[in-house]
C-alpha positions as CSV (number, residue, x, y, z in Angstrom):
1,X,-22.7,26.4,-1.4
2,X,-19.9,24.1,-1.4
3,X,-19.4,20.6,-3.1
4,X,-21.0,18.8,-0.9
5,X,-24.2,20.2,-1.6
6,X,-23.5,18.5,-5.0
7,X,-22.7,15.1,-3.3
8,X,-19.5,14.9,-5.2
9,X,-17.5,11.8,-5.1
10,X,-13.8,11.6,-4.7
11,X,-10.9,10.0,-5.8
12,X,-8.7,8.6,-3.4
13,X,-4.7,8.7,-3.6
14,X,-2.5,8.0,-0.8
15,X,-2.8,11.3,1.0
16,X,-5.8,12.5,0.0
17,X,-8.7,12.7,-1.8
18,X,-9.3,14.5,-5.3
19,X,-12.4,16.3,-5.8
20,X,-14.2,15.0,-8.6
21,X,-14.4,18.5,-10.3
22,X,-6.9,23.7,-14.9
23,X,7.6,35.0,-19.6
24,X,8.5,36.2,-16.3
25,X,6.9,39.8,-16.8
26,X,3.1,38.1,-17.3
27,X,4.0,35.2,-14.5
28,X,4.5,38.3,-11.7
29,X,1.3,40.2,-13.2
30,X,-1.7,39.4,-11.5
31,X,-4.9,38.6,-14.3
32,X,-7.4,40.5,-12.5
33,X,-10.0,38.6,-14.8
34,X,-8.8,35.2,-13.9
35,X,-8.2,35.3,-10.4
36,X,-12.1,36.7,-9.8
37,X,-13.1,33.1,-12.1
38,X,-11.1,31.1,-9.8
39,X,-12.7,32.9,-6.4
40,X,-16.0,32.8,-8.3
41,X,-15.8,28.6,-8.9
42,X,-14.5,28.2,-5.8
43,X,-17.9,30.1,-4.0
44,X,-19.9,27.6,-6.6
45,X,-18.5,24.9,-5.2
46,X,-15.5,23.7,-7.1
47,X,-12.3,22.7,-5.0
48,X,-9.7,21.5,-7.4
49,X,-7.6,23.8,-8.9
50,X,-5.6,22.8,-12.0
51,X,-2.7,25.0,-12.7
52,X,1.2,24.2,-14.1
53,X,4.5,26.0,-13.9
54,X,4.3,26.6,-18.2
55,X,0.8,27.9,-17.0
56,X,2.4,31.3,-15.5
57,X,-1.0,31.5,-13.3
58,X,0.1,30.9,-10.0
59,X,-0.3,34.4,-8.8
60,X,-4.1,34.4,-10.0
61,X,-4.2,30.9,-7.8
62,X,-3.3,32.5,-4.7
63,X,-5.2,35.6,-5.7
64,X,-8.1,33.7,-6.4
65,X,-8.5,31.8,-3.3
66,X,-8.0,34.8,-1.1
67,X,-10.6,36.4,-2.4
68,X,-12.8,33.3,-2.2
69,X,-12.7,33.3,1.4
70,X,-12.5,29.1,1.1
71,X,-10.1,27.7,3.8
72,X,-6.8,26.5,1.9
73,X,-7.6,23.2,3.7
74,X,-11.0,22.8,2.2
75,X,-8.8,23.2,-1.6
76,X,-7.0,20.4,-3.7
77,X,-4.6,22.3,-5.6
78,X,-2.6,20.2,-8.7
79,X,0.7,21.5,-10.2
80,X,3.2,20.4,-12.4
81,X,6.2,21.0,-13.7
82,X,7.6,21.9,-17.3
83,X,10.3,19.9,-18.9
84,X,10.5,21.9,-22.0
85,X,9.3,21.9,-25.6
86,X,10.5,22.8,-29.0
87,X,12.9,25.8,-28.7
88,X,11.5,26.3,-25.2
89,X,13.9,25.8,-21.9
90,X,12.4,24.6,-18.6
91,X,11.7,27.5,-16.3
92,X,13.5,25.5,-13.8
93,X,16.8,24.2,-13.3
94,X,15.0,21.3,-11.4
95,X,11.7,19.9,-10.8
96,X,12.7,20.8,-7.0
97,X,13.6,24.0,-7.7
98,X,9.8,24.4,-9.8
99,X,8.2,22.8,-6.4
100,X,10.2,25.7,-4.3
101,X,8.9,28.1,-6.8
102,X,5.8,26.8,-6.9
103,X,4.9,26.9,-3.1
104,X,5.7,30.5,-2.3
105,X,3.7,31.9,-5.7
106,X,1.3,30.2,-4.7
107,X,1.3,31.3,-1.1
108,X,0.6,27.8,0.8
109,X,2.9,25.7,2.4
110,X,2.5,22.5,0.1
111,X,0.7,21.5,-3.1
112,X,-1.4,18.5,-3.0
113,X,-0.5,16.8,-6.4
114,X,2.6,17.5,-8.3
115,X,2.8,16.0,-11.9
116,X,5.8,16.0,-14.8
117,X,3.8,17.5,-17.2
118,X,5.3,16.0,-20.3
119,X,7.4,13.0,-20.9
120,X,9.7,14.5,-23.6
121,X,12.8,15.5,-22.6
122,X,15.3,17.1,-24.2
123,X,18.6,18.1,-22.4
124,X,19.4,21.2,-23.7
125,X,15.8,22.1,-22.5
126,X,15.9,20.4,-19.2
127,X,19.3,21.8,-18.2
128,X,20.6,18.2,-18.5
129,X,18.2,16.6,-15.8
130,X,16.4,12.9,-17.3
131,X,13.1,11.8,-16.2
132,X,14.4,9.5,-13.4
133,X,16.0,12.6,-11.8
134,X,12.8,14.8,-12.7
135,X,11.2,12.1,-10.4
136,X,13.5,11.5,-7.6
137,X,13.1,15.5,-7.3
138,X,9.4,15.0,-6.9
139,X,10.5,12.0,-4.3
140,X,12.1,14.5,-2.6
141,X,9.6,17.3,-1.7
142,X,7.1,14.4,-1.1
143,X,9.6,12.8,1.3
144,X,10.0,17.0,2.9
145,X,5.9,17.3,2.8
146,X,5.8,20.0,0.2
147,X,4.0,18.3,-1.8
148,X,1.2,15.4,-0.5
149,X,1.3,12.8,-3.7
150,X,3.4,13.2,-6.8
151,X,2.5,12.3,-10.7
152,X,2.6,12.1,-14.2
153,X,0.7,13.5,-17.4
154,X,1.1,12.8,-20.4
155,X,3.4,10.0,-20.2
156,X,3.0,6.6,-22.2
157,X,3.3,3.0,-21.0
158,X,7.2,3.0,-21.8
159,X,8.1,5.9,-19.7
160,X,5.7,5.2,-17.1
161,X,7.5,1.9,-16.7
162,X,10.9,3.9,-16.8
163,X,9.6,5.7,-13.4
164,X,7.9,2.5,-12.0
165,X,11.7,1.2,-12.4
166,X,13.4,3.5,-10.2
167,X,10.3,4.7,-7.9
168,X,10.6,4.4,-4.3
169,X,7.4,6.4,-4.6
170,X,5.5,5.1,-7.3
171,X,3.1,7.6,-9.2
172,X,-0.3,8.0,-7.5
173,X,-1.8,9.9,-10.8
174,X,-1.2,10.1,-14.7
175,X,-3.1,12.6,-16.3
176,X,-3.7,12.3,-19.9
177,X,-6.0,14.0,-22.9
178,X,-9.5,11.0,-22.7
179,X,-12.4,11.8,-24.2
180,X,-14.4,9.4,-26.7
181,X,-12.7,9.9,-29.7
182,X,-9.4,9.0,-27.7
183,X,-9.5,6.1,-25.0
184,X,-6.0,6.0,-24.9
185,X,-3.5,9.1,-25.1
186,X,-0.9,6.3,-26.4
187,X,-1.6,2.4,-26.8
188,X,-2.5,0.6,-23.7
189,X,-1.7,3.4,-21.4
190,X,-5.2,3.3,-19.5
191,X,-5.6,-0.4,-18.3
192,X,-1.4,-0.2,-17.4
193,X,-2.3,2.6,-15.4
194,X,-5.1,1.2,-14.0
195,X,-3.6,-2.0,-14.0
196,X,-0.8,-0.3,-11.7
197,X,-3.4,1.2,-9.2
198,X,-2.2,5.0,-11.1
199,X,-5.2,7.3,-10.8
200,X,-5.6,8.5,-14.6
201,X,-7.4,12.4,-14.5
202,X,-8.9,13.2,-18.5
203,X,-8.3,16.6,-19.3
204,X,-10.2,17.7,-22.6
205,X,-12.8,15.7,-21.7
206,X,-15.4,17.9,-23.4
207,X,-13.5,17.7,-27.0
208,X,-16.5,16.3,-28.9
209,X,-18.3,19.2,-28.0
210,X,-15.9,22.1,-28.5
211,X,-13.0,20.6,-31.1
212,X,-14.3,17.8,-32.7
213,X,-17.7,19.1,-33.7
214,X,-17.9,16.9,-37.3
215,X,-17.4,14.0,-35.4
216,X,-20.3,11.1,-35.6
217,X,-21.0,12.0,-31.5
218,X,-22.9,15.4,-32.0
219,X,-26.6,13.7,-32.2
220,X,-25.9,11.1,-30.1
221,X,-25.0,13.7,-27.2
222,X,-28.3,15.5,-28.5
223,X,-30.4,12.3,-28.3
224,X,-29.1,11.1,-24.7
225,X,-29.2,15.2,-23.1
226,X,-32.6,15.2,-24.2
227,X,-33.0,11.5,-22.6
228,X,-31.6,11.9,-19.3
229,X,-32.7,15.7,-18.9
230,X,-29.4,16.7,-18.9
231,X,-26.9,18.9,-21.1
232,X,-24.3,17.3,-23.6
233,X,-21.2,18.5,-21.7
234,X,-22.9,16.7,-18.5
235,X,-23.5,13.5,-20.5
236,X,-20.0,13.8,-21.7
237,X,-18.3,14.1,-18.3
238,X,-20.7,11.4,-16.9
239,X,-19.6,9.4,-19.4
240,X,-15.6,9.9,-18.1
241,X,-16.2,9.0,-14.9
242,X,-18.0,5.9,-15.5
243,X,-15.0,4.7,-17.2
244,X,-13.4,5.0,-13.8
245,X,-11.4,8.6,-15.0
246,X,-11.2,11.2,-13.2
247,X,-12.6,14.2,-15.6
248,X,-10.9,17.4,-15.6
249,X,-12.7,21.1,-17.4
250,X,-13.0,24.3,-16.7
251,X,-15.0,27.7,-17.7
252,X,-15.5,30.4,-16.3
253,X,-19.5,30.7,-17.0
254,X,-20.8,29.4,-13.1
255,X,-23.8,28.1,-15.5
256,X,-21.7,25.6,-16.2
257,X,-19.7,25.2,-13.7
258,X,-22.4,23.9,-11.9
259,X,-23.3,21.8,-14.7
260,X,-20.1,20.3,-13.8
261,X,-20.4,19.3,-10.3
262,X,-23.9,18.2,-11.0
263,X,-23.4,14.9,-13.1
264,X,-23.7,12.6,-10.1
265,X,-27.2,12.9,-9.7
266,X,-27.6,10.1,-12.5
267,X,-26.1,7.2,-14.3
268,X,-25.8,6.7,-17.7
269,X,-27.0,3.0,-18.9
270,X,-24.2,0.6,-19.5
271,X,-26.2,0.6,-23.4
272,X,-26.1,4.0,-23.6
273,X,-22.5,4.0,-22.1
274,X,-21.4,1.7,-24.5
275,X,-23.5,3.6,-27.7
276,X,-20.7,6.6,-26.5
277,X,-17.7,4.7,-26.7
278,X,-19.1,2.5,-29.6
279,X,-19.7,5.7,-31.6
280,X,-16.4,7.8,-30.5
281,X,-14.0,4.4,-31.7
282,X,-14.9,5.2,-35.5
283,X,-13.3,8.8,-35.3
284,X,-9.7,9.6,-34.2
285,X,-9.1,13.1,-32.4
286,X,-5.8,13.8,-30.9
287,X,-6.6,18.0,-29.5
288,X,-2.7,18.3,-27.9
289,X,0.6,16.8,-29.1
290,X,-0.7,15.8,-32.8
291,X,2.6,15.2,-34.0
292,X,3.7,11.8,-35.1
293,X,6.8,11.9,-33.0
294,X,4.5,12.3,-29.6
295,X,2.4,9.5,-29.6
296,X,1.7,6.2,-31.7
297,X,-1.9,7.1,-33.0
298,X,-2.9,3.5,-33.1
């Protein structure tokens, strides 16, 4: 079974198309446990693969699709690279030195989305390189063909319009926490991507469900799974992707994994649609970077 059995759409970037579908010692030991998930989603059907450089997984990556059997050509593969946080250094000297890195853990000979994973950026952390050098890096292995289209996550409107200054290249994706108790990661940040033709991907899309359980959204997602025949985590997902957002989740039950891939067999109403985002706007949720000095929470 692959994804087309599941008549996934896609997402189209400049080269490419994104399927519609995650300390030194642990990042050179291979997670037996992890690696057999990703070869098992893989055989259900999934083919993107989420990963990051503060992720240390890219051994269970390469692991995962060897054992898979899937052709590396048949695999979107997203990565991104760590700038740093709190008392934590970059792994990398450079975001080109990350992509280097990056390509031979992983075994392939490029990667097909390469995001900055975070827009704060402290020096002493970053070994002195500024987010306009972090993305002239990323210029340059697109430019070399290590990697096919370059990003951002978790950047707001001001520092997206700091890369969109200097970008021969401009971002072709921005991937950001978006789920209904969070349209926008910071103010604005959606329709300015959008606005901009910059793909934006939702991770935590699935928050109501699994964080946010007191939130006003938990008999709604009963009422419209019972409706629609479907389960809450599909109505939820559903729900992303009519809002033009590319949603991002992961397990490693294949139940619901192909759950997953299975929410474009129907369309939510643009009432019940709107119920959802109605509902979600009267509680705020923020799962990642909850700290005033991230993000402006109106």
């Amino acid at each position: 079974m692959t994804a087309s059995d599941f008549n996934i759409p896609t997402f189209k970037l400049p080269n490419g198309q994104i399927p519609a579908s995650r300390s030194e010692d642990i990042r050179h030991t291979l997670d037996e446990n992890l690696s057999s998930a990703i070869s098992q989603a893989l055989k259900v059907g999934v083919n993107h693969i989420d990963t990051a450089e503060i992720y240390t997984t890219h051994i269970e990556v390469a692991h995962g699709i060897k054992q898979s059997g899937i052709d590396r050509s048949n695999i979107w593969i997203t990565d991104k690279y760590s700038p740093g946080f709190g008392k934590f250094k970059a792994p990398s000297k450079t975001p080109y030195e990350a992509i280097q890195t990056a390509v031979k853990e992983l075994e392939v000979d490029y990667i097909d989305l390469y995001l900055i994973h975070a827009q704060f950026f402290d020096l002493e952390n970053t070994h002195g390189v500024t987010i306009e050098q972090a993305w002239k890096d990323l210029e340059k292995a697109y430019e070399e063909g290590l990697v096919k289209n370059i990003g951002l996550s978790n950047f707001d409107v001001e520092n997206t319009e700091r890369i969109l200054k200097i970008a021969k290249h401009k971002p072709s994706v921005l991937q950001i926490e978006f789920h209904p108790y969070l349209f926008n990661q910071s103010p604005g940040i959606v329709e300015f991507a959008q606005k901009n033709d910059i793909l934006i991907e939702a991770y935590g899309p699935l928050t109501p469900l699994f964080r946010a359980t007191d939130g006003p959204l938990a008999p709604v997602t009963k009422e419209l799974a019972t409706k629609y025949g479907k389960t809450e985590a599909q109505i939820l997902l559903r729900w992303v992707y009519q809002q033009g957002v590319l949603p991002i989740t992961t397990s490693s039950n294949e139940e619901r994994i192909r759950d997953a891939l299975n929410i474009f067999s129907f369309d939510l109403s643009k009432e019940d649609e709107e119920l959802i985002k109605e509902t979600g706007s009267k509680y705020f949720f923020r799962g990642f970077f909850t700290g005033d000095q991230f993000f402006d929470k109106s």
